[in-house]
Predicted model as a PDB file, atoms N, CA, C, CB and O in Angstrom, pLDDT in the B-factor column:
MODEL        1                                                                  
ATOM      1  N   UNK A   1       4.848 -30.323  91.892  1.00 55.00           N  
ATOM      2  CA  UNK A   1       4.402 -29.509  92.999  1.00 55.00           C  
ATOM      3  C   UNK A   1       2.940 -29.850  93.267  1.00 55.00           C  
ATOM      4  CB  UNK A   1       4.591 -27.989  92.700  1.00 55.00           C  
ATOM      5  O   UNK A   1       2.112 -29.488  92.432  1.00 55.00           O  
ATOM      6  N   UNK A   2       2.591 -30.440  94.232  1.00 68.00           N  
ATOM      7  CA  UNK A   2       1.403 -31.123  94.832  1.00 68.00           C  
ATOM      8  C   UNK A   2       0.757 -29.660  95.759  1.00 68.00           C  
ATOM      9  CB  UNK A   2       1.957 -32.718  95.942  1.00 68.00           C  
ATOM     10  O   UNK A   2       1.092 -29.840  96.930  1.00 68.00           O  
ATOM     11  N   UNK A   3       0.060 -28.469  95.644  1.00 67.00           N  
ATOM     12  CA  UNK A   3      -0.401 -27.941  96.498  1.00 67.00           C  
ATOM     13  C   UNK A   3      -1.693 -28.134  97.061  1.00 67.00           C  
ATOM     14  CB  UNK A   3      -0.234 -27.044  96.230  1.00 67.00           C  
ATOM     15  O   UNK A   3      -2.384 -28.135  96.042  1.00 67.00           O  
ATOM     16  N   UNK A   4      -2.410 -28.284  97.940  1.00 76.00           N  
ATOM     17  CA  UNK A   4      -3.620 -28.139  98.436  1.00 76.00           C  
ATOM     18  C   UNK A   4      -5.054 -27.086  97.777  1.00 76.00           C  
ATOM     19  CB  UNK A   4      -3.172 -27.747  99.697  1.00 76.00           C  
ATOM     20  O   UNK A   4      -5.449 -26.086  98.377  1.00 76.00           O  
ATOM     21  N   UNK A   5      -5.541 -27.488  96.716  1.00 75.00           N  
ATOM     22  CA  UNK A   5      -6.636 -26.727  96.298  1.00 75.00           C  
ATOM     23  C   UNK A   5      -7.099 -25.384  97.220  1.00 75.00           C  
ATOM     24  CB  UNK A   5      -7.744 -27.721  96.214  1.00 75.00           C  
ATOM     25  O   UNK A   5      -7.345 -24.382  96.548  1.00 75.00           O  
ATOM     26  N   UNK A   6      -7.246 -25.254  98.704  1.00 77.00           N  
ATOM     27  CA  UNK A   6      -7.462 -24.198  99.027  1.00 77.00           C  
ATOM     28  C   UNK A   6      -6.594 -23.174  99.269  1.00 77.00           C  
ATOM     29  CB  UNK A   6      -8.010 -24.346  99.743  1.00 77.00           C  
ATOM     30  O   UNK A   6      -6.852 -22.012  99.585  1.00 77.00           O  
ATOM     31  N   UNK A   7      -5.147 -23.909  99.027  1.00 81.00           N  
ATOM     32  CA  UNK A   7      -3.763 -22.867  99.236  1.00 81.00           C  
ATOM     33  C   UNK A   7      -3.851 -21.990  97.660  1.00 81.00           C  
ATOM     34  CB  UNK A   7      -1.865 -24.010  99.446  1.00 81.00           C  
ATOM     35  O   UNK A   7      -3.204 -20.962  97.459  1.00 81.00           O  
ATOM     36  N   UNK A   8      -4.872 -22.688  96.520  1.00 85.00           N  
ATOM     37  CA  UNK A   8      -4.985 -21.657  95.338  1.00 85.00           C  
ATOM     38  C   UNK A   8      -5.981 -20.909  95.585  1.00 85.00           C  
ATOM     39  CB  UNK A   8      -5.174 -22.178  93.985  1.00 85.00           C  
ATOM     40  O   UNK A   8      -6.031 -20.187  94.589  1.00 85.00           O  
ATOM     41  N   UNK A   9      -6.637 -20.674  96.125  1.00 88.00           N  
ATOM     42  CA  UNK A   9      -7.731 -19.557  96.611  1.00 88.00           C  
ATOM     43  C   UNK A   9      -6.897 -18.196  96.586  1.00 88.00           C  
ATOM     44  CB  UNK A   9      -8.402 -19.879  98.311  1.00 88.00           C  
ATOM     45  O   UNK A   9      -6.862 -17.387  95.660  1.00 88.00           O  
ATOM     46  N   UNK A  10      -6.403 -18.144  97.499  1.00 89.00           N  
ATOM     47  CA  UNK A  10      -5.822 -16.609  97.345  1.00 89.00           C  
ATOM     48  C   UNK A  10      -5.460 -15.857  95.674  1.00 89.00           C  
ATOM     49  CB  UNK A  10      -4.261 -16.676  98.231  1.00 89.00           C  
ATOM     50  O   UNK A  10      -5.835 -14.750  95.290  1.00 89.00           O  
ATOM     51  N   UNK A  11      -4.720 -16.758  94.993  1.00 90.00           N  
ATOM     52  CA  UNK A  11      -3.890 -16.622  94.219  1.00 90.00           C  
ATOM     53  C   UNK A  11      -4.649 -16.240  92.820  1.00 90.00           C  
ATOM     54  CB  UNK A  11      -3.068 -17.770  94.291  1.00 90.00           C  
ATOM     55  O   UNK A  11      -4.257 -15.395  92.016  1.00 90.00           O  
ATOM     56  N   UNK A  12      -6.234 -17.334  92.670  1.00 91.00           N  
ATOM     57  CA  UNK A  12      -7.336 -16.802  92.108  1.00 91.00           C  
ATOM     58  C   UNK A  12      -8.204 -15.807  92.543  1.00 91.00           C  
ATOM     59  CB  UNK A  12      -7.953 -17.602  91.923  1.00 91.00           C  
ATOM     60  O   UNK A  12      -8.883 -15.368  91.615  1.00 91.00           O  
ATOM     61  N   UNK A  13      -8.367 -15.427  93.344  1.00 94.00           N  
ATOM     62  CA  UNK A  13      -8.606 -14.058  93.855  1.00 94.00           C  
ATOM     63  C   UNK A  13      -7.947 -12.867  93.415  1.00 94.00           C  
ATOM     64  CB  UNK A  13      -8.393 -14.059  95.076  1.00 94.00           C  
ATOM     65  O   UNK A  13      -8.497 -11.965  92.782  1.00 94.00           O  
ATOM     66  N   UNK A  14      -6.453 -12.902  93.859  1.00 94.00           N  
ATOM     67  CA  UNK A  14      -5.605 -11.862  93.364  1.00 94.00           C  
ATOM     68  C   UNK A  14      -5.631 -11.433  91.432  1.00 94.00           C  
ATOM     69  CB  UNK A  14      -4.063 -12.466  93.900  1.00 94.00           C  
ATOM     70  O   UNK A  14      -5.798 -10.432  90.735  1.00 94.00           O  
ATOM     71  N   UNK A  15      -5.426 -12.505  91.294  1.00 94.00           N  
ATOM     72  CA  UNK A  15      -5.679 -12.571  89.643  1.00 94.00           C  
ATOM     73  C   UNK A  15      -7.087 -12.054  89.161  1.00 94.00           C  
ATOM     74  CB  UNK A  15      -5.578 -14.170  89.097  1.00 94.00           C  
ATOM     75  O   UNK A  15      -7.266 -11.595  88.032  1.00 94.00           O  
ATOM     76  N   UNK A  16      -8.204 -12.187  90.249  1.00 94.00           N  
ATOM     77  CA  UNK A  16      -9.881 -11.754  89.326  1.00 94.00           C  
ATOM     78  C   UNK A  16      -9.729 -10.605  89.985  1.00 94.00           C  
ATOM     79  CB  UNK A  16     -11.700 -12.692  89.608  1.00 94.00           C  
ATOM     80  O   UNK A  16     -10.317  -9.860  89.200  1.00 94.00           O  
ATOM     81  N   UNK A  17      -9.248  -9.687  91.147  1.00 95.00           N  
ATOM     82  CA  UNK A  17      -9.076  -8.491  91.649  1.00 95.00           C  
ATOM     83  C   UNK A  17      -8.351  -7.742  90.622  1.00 95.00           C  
ATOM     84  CB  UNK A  17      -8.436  -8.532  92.920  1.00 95.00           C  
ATOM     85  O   UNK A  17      -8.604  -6.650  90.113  1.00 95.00           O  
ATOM     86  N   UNK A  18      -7.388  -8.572  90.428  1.00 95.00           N  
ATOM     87  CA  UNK A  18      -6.408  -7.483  89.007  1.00 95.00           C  
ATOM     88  C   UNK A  18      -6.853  -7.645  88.050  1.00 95.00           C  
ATOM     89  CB  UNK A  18      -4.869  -7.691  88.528  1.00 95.00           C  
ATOM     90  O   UNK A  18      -6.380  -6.719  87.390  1.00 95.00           O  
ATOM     91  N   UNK A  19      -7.500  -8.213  87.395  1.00 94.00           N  
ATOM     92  CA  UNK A  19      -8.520  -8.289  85.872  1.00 94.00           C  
ATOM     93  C   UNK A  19      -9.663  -7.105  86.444  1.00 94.00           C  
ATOM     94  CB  UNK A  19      -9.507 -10.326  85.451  1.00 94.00           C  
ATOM     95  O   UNK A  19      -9.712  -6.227  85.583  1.00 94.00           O  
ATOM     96  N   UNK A  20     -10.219  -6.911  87.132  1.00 94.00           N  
ATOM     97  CA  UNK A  20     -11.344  -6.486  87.752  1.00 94.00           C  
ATOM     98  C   UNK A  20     -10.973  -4.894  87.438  1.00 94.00           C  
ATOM     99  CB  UNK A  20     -11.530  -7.034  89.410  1.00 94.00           C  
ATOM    100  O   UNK A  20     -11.408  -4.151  86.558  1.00 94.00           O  
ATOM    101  N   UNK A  21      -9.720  -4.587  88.803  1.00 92.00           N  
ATOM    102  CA  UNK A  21      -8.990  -3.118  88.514  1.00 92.00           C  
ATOM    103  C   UNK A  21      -8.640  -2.763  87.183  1.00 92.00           C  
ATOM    104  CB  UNK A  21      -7.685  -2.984  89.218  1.00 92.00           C  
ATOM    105  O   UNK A  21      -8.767  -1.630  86.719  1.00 92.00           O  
ATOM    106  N   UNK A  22      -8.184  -3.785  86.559  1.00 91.00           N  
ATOM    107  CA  UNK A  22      -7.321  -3.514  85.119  1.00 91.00           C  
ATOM    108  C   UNK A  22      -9.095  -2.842  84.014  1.00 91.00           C  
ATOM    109  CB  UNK A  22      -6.260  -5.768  84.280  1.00 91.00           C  
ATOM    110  O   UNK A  22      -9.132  -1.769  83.412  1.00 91.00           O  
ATOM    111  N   UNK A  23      -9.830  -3.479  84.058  1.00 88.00           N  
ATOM    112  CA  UNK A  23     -10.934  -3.303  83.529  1.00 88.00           C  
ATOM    113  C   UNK A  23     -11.629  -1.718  83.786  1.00 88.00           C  
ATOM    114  CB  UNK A  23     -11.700  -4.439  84.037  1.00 88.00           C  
ATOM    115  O   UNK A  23     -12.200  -0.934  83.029  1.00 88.00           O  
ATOM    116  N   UNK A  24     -11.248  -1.676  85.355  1.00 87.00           N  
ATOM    117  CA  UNK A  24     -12.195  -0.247  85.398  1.00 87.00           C  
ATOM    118  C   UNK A  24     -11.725   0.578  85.002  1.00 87.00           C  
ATOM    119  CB  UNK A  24     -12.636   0.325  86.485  1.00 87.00           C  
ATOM    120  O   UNK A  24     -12.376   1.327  84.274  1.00 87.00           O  
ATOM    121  N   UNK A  25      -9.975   0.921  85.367  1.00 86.00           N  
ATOM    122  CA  UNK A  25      -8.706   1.495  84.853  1.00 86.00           C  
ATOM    123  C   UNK A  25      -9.161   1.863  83.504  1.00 86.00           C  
ATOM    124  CB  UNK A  25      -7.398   0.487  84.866  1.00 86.00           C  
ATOM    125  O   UNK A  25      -9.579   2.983  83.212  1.00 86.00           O  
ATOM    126  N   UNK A  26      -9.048   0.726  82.581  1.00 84.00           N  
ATOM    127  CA  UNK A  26      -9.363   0.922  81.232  1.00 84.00           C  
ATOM    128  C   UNK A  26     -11.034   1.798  80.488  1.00 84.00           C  
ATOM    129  CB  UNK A  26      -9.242  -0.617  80.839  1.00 84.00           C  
ATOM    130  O   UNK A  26     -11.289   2.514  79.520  1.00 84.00           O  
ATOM    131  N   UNK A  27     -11.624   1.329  81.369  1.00 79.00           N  
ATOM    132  CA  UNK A  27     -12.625   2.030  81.163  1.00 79.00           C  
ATOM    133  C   UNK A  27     -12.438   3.762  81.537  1.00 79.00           C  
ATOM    134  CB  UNK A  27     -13.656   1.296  81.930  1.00 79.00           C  
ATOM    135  O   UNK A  27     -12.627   4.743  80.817  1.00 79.00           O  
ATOM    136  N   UNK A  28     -12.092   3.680  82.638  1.00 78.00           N  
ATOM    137  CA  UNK A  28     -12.368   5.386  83.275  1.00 78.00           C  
ATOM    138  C   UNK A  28     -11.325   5.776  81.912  1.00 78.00           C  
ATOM    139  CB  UNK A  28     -11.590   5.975  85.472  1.00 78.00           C  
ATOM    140  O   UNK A  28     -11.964   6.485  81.135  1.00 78.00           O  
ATOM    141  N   UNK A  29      -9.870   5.507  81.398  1.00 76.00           N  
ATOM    142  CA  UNK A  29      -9.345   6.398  80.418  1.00 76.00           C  
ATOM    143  C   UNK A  29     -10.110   6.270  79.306  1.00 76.00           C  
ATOM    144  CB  UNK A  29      -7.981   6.196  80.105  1.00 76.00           C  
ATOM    145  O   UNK A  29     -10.070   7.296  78.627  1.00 76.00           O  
ATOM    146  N   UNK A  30     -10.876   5.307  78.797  1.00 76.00           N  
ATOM    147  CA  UNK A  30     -11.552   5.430  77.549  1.00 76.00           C  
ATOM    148  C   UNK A  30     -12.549   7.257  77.682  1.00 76.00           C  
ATOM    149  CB  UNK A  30     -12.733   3.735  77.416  1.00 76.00           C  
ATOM    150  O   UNK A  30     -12.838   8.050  76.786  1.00 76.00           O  
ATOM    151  N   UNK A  31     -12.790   7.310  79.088  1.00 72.00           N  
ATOM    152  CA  UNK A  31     -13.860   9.055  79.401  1.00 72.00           C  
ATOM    153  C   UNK A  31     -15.534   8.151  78.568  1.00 72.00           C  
ATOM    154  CB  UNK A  31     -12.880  11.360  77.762  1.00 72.00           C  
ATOM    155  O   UNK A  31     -15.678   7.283  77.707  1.00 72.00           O  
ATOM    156  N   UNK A  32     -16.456   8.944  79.398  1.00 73.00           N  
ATOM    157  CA  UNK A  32     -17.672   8.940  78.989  1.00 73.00           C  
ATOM    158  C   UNK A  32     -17.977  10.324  78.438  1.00 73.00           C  
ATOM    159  CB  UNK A  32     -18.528   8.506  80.036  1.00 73.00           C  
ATOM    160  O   UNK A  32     -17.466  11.397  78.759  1.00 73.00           O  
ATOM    161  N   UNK A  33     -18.949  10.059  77.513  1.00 76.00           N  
ATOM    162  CA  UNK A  33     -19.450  11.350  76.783  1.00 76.00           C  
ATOM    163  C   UNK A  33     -20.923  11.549  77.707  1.00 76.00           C  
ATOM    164  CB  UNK A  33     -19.717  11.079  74.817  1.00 76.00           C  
ATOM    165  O   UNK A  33     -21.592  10.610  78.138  1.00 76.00           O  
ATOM    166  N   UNK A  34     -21.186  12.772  77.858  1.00 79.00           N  
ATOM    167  CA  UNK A  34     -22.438  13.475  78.626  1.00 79.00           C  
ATOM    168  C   UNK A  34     -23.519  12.788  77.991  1.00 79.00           C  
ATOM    169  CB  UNK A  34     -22.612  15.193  78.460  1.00 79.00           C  
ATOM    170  O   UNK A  34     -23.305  12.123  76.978  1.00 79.00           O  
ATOM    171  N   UNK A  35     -24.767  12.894  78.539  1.00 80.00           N  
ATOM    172  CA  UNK A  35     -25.755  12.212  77.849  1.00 80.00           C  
ATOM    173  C   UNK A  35     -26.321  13.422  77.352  1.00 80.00           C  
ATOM    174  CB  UNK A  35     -26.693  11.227  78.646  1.00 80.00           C  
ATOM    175  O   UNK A  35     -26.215  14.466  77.996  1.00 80.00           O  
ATOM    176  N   UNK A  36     -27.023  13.353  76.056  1.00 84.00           N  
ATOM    177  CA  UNK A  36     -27.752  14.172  75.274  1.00 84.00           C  
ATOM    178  C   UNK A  36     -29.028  14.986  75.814  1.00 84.00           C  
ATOM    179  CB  UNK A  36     -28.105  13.387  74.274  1.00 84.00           C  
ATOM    180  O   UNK A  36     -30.081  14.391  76.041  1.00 84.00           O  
ATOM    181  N   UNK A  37     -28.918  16.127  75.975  1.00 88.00           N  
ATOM    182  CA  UNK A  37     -29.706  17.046  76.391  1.00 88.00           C  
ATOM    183  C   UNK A  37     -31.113  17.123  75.759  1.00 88.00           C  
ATOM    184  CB  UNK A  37     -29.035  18.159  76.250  1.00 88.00           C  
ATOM    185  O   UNK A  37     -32.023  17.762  76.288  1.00 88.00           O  
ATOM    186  N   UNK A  38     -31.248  16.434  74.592  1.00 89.00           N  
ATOM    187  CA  UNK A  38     -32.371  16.581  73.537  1.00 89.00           C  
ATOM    188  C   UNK A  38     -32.563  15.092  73.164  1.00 89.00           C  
ATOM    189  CB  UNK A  38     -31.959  17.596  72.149  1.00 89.00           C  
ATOM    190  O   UNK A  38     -31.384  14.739  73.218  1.00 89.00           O  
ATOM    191  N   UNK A  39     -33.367  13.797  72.765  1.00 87.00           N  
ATOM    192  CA  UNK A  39     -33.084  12.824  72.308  1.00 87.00           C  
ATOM    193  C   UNK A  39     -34.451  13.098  71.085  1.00 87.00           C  
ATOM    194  CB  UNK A  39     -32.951  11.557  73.441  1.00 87.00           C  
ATOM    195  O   UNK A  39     -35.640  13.419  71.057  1.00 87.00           O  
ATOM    196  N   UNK A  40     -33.057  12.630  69.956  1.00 88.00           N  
ATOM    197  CA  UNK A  40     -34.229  12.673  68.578  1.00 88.00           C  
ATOM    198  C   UNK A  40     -35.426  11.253  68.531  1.00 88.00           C  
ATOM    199  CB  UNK A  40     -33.105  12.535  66.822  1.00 88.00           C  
ATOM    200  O   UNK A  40     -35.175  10.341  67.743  1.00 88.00           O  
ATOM    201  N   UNK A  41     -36.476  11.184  69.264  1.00 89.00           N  
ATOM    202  CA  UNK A  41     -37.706  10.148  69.373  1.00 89.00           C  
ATOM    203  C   UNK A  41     -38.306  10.811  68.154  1.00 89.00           C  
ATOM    204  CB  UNK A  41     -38.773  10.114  70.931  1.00 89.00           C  
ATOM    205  O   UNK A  41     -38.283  11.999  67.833  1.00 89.00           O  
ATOM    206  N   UNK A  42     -38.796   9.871  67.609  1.00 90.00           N  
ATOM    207  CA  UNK A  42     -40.046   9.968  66.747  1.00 90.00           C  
ATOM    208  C   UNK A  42     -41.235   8.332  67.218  1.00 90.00           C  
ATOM    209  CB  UNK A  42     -39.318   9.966  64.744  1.00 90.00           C  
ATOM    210  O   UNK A  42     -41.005   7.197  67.637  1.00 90.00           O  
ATOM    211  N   UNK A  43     -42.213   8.947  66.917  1.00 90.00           N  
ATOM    212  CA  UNK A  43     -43.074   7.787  67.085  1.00 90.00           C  
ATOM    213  C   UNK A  43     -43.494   7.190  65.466  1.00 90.00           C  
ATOM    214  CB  UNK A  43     -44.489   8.303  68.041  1.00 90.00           C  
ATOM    215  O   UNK A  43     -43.619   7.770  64.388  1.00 90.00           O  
ATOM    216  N   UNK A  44     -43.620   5.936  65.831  1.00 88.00           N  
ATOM    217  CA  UNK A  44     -44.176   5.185  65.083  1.00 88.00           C  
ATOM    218  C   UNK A  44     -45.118   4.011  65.078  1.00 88.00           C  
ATOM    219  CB  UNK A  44     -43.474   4.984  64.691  1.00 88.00           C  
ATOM    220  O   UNK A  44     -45.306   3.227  66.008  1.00 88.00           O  
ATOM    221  N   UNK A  45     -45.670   4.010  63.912  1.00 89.00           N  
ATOM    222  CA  UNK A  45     -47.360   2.868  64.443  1.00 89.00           C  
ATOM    223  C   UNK A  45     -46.451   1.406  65.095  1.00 89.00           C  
ATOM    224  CB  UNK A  45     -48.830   2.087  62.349  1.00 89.00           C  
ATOM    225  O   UNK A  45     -45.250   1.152  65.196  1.00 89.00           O  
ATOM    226  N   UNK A  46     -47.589   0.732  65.412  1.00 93.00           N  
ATOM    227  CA  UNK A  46     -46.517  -0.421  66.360  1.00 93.00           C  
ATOM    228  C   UNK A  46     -46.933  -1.246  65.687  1.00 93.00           C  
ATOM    229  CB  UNK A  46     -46.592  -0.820  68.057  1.00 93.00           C  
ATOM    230  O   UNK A  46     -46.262  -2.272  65.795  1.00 93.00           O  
ATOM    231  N   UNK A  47     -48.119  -1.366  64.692  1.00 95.00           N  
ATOM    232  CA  UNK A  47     -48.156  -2.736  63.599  1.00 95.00           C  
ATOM    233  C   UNK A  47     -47.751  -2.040  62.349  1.00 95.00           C  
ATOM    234  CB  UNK A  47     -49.837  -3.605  63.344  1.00 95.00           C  
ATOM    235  O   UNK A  47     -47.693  -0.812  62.406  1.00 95.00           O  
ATOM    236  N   UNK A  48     -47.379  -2.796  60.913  1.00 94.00           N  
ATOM    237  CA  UNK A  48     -47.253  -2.349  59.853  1.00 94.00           C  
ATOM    238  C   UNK A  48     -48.344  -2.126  59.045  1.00 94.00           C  
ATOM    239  CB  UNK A  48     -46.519  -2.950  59.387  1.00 94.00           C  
ATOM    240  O   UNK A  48     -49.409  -1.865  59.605  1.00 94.00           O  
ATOM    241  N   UNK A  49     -48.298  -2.174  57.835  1.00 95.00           N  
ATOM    242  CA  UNK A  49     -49.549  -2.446  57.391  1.00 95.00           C  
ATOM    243  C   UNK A  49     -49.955  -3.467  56.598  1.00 95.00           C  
ATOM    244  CB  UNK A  49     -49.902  -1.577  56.889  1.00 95.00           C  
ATOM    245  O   UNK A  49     -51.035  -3.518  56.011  1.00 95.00           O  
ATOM    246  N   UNK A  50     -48.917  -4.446  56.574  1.00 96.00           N  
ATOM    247  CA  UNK A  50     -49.372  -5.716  56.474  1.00 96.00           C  
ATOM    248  C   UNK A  50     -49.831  -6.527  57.415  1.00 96.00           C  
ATOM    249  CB  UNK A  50     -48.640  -6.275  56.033  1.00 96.00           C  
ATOM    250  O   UNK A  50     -50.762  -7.322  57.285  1.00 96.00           O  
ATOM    251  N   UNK A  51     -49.073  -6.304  58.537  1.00 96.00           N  
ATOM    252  CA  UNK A  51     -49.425  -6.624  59.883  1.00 96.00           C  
ATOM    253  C   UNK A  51     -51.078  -6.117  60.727  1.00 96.00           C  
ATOM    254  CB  UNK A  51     -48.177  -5.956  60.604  1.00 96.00           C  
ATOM    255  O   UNK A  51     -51.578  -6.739  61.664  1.00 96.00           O  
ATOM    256  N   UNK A  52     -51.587  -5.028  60.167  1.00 96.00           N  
ATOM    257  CA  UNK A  52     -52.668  -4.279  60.382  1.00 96.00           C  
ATOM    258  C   UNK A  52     -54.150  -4.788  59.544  1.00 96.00           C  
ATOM    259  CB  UNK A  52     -52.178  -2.864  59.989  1.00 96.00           C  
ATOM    260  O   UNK A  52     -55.355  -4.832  59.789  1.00 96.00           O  
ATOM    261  N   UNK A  53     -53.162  -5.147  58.350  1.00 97.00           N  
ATOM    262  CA  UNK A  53     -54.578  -6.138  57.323  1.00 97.00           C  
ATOM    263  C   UNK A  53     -54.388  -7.345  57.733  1.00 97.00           C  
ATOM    264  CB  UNK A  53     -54.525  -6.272  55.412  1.00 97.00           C  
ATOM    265  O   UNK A  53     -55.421  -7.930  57.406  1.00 97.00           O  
ATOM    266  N   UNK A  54     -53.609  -8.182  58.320  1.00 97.00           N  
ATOM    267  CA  UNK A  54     -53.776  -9.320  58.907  1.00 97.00           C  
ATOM    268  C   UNK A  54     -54.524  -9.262  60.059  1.00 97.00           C  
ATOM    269  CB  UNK A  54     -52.682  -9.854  59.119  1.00 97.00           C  
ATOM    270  O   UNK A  54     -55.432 -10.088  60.153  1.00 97.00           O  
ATOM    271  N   UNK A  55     -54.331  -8.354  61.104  1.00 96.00           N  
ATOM    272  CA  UNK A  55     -55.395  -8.350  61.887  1.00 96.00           C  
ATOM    273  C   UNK A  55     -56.872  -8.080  61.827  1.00 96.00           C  
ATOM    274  CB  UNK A  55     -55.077  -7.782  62.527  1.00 96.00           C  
ATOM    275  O   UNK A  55     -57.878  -8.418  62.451  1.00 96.00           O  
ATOM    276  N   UNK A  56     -56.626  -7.483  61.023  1.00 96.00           N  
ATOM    277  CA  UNK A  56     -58.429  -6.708  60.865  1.00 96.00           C  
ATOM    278  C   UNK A  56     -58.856  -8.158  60.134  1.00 96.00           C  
ATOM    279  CB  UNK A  56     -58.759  -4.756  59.454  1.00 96.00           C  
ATOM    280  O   UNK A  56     -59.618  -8.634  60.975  1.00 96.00           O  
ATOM    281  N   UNK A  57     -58.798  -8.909  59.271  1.00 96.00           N  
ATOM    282  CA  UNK A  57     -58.996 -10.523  59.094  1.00 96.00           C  
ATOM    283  C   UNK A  57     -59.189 -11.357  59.764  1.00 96.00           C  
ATOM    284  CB  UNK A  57     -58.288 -11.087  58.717  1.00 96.00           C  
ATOM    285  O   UNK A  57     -60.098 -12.186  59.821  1.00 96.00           O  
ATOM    286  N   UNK A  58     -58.055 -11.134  60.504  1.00 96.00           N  
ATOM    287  CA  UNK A  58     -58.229 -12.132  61.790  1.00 96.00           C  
ATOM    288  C   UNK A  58     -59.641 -11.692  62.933  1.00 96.00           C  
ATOM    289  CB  UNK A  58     -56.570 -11.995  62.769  1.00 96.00           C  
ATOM    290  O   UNK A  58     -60.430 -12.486  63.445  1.00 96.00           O  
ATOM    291  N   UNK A  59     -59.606 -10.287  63.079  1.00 95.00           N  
ATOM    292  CA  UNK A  59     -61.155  -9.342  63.751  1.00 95.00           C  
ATOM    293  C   UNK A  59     -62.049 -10.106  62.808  1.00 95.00           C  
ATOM    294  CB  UNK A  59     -61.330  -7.190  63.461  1.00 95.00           C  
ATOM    295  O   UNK A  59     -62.607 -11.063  63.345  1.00 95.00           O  
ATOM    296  N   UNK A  60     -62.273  -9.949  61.750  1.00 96.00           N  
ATOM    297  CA  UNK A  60     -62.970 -10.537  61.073  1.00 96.00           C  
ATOM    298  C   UNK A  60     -63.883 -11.755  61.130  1.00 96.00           C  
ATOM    299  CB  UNK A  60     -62.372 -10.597  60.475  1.00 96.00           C  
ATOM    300  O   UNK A  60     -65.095 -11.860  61.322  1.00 96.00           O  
ATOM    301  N   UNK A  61     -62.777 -12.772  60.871  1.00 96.00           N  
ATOM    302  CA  UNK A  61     -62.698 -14.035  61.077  1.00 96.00           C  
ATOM    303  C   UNK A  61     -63.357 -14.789  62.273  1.00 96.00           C  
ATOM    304  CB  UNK A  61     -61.507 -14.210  61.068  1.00 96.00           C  
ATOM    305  O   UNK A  61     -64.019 -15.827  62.260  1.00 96.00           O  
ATOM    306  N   UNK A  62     -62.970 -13.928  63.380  1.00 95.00           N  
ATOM    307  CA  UNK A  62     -63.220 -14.959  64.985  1.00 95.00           C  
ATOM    308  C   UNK A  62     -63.308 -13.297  65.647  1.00 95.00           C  
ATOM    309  CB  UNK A  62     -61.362 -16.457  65.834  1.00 95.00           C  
ATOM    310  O   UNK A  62     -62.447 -12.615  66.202  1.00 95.00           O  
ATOM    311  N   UNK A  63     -64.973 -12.973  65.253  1.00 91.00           N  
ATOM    312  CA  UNK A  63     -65.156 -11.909  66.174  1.00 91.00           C  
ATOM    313  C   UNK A  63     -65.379 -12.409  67.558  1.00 91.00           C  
ATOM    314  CB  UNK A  63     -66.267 -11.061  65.757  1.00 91.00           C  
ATOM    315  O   UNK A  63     -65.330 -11.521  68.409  1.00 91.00           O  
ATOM    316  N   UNK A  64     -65.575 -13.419  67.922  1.00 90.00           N  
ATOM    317  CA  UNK A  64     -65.425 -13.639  69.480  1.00 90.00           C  
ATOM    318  C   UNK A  64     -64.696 -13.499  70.400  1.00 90.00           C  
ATOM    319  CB  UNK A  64     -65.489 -14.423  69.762  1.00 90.00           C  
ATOM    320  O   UNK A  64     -64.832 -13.534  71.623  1.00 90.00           O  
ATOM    321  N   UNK A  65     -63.451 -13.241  69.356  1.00 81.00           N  
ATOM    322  CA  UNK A  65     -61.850 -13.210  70.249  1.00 81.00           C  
ATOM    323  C   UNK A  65     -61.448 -12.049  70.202  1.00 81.00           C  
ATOM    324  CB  UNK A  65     -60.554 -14.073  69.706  1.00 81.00           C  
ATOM    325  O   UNK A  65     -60.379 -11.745  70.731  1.00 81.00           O  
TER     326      UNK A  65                                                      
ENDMDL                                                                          
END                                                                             
């Protein structure tokens, strides 16, 4: 069967439309849970403190920079 490459256009279409539906389908029954009214954040330093004595060395080192 010899068909014309653009006579498969449709046919790949139909097929990524039904993967597409099949996907959302599946999703909407999985249900979403509400988003959290409260979120547990805590802060924390953004260098360590190895990371913190390497810098202050490096300050040290090449106070120009």
């Amino acid at each position: 069967m010899n068909l014309p490459t653009w006579s498969l256009l449709p046919i790949v279409l139909a097929l990524l439309l039904l993967g597409y539906g099949l996907g959302r389908w599946a999703a909407s029954r999985r249900g979403r849970r509400p988003l959290p009214g409260d979120w547990p954040l805590m802060g924390r330093p953004v260098l360590n403190t190895e990371e913190r004595r390497a810098l202050r060395m490096l300050r040290e080192a090449l106070p120009q920079h």
